[in-house]
N, C-alpha and C positions, 0 to 999 in steps of 0.2 A: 470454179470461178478463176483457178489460178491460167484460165488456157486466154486471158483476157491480158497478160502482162504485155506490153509493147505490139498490141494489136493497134492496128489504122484503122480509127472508126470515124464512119462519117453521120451525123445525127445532124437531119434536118427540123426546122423547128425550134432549137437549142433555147429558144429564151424564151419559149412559153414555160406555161406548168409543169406538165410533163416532161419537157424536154430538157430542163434545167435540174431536175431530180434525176432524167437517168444520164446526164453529161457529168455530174456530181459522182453516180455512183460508179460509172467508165470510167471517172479520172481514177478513183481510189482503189481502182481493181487494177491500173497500172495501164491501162488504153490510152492510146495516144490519139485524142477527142479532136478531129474539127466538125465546129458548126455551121451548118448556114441559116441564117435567117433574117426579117424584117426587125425591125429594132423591138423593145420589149413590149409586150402587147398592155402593158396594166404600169400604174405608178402610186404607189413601189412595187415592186416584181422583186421574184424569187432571185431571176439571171443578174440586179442588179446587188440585190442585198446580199448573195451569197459571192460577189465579184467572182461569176464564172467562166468571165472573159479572161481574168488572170491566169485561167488553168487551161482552158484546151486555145485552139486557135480557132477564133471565130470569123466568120465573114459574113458580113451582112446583104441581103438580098432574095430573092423573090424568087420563089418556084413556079410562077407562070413566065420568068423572064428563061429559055431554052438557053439560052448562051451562056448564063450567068452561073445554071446549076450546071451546064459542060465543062464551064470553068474550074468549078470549084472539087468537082468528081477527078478531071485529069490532073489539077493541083495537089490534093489530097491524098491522091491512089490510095481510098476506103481498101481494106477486105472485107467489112461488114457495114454497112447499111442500115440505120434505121431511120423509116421516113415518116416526121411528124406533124411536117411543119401544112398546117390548117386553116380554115376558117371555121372555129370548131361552138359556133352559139347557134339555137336553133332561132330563134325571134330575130337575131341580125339577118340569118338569111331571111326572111322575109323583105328586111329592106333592102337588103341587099345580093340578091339570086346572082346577078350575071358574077359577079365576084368571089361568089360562096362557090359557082361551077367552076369559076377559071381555076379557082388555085385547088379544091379539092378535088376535083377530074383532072383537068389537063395540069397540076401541076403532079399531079402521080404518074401521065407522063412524059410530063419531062423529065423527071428523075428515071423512070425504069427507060426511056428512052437513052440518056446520058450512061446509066450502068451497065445496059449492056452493049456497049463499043469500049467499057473500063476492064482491060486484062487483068488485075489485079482482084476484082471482085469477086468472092466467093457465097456470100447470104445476103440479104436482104428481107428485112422485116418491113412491110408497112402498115401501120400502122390508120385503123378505120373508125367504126363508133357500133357497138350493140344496140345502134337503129335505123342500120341498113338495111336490117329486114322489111320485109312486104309485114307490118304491124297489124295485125287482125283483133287484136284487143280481149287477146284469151287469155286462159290460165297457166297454160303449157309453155313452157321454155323453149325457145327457140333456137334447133339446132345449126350447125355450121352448113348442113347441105337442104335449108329450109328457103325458099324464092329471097331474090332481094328486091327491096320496093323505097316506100318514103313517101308519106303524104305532102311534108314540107320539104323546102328544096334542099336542107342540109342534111335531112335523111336521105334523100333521093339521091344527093352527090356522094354520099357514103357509100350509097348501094352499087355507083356508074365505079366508084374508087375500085371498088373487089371485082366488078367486072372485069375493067383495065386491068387487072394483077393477075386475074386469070386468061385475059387472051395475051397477054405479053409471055403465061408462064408458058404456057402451048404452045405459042406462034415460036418465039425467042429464046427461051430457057431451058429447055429438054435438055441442053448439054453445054448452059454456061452457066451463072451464078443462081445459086436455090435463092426461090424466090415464097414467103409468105406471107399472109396479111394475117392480122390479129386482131380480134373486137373485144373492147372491155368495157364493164359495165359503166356506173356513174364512178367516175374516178374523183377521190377527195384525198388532200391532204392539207399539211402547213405550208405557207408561201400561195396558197391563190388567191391571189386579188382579182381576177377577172369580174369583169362586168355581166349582170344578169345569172350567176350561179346560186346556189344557195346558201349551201354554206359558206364563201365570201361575202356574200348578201347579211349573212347570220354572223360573220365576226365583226366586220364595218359598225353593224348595227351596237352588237353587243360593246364592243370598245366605247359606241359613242354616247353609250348610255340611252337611245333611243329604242322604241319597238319598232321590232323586223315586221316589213310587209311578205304576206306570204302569197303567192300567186293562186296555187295549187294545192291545197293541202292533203288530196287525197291520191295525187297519183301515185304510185309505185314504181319506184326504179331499182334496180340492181347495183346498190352502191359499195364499194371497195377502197381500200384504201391505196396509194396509188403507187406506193411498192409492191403490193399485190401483182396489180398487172405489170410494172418493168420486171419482177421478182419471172414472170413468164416471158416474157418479151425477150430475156434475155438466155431463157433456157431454151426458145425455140431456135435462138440465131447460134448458140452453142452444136445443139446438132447440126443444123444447115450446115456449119463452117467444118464440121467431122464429116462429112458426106454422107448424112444420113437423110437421102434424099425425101423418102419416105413421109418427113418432115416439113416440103414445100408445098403448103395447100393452109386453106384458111382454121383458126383456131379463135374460140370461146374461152375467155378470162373472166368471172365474174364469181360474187361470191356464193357462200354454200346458202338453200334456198330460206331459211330464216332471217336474214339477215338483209332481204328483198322487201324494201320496206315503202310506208307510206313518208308522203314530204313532213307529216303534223307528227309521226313519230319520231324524225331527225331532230326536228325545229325541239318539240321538249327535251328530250337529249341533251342537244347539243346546253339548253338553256341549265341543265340541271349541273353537267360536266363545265359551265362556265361560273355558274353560282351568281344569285341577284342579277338576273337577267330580266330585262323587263319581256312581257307577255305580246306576243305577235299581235298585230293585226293584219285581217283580211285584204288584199290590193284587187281591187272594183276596177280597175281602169281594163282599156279597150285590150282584149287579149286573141293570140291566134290562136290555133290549131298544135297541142302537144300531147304526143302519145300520151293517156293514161295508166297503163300497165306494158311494162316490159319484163320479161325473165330473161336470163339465156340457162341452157343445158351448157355447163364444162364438164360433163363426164368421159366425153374425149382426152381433154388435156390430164383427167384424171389417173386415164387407163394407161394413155400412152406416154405422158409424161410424168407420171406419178408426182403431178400439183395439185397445189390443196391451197385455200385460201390459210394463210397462218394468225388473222387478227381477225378476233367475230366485229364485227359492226359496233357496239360498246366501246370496244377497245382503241378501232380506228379512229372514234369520235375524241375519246380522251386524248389519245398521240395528237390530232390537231390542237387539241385548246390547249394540248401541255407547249406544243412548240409557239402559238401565238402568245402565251402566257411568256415564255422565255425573252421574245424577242421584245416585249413590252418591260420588260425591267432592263433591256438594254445590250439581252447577251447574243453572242455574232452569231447571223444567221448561220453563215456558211458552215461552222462548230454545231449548232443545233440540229440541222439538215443531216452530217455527216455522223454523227452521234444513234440518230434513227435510224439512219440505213446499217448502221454498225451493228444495234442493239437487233434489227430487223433480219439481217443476216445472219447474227448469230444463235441466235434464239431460233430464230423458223428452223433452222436446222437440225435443232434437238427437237423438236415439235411442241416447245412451249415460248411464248412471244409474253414478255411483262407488259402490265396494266398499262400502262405508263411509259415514256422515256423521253 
């Protein structure tokens, strides 16, 4: 991690979920962070509470806008790349398709278009969704070299995402910046307020002393916590940047297969790991079309990167309630956030992660 000190990183996305936990964990690894993106998606958000504008330089703006991410690419002169910035809810896309394509197809690219005319760039991660796959509704995990599909349109624009990343890497990248995309399963941690997830759905609730509506209680997703997949994201753009070229193709981040679970086994969890939680109810209202079982296979990223998921599912769940627990007595996000990745880094290391932190 030390090859991270006064690197130029550019992380698009920065003020979502994901993008504010790994612009947090680039600052404290000593990267020299700008962001770009649309202002915070949720109110309160992680980028506001944890003041992650005070740390990297951010700038605000639109991945479907070509000029704005040319901008910010020749501004910045990235060496590294990570591109997150999304429209990442499956039921929005329904309302909204033409919007869910522009920014998660063409705005993939207009960044790999702006990166490579960037001399300075050397890797690129972009970042996709474990349901880009063509979803067949089996029991078998699905590999990285398995068809891409998508019944609804944000699956679909995830699957056009890895297309775009792989005719850019063919057409344009054989002999400039390594380019990979990366798929992780249901990503949870502390700090997501987004609208329509579950477990933000399941703290809202639980704070406000009301029962959680549950949609779906019996699908299955692949859920991880969301150091998990940066914990990879970051190891894949480490080789990129060593020129281990070998390393430019797409990659499976999800966790080990017990831990692949139903919605009505989070929902008790999370309620047991919160204490006096009231009991969910059923949500009847008018619903679309959402995958029921997803796996993925990461035996690839096991073999060749020797990753492992380092918090079972239990654990993941307790680090969320312990950090919404923290922030509800008052203590700073930015300090709680930075403390897990602390505890997260150091621990995964030795191959033992505490209960708790």
């Amino acid at each position: 991690m030390n090859s991270w000190r006064g690197r130029r990183v550019l992380v698009t996305g920065d003020t979502g979920f994901k993008g504010s936990w790994l612009s947090l964990w680039l600052h404290a690894l000593g990267a020299e962070v700008t962001g770009f993106a649309l202002a915070p998606p949720s109110e309160p958000s992680l980028f506001d509470a944890a003041r992650i504008g005070d740390l990297i330089a951010h700038h605000e703006g639109d991945v479907r806008d070509l000029t704005a991410v040319r901008a910010v690419v020749e501004a910045s002169r990235p060496e590294v790349i990570f591109h997150l910035a999304a429209q990442p809810l499956v039921r929005l896309s329904y309302r909204e398709p033409v919007e869910t394509y522009a920014t998660n197809v063409m705005g993939t690219v207009h960044l790999l278009e702006a990166a490579r005319r960037a001399p300075d760039v050397k890797a690129i991660v972009c970042v996709t969704s474990d349901k880009c796959y063509e979803n067949r509704e089996w029991v078998w995990p699905y590999r990285e070299n398995d068809p891409m599909g998508g019944r609804d349109p944000y699956s679909s624009s995830k699957g056009c995402a890895e297309l775009v990343a792989a005719a850019y890497r063919s057409s344009f990248f054989a002999d400039g910046p390594a380019l990979a995309t990366v798929r992780a399963g249901n990503v949870i941690g502390g700090g997501d307020w987004a609208e329509d997830r579950l477990v933000p759905d399941l703290i809202r609730a639980f704070e406000a002393g009301v029962a959680p509506l549950i949609r779906s209680p019996d699908s299955v997703r692949p859920w991880q916590h969301v150091l998990e997949a940066l914990g990879g994201y970051l190891q894949i753009a480490e080789r990129l940047v060593a020129g281990e070229h070998q390393f430019a193709d797409a990659w499976n981040f999800g966790p080990a297969d017990d831990d692949t679970q139903p919605v009505s086994w989070i929902v008790e969890r999370m309620r047991a790991a919160w204490g006096d939680a009231p009991r969910p109810h059923a949500d009847h209202s008018a619903r679309v079309h959402e995958a029921g079982l997803l796996r993925l296979d990461c035996s690839k990223a096991r073999a060749a990167l020797g990753w492992r998921p380092a918090l079972n599912l239990e654990q993941a769940l307790d680090w969320i309630v312990a950090w919404h627990k923290a922030i509800g007595r008052g203590e700073d996000a930015r300090a709680v956030t930075l403390a897990q990745i602390a505890a997260y880094s150091a621990a995964s290391s030795q191959g033992s992660v505490p209960v708790a932190a």
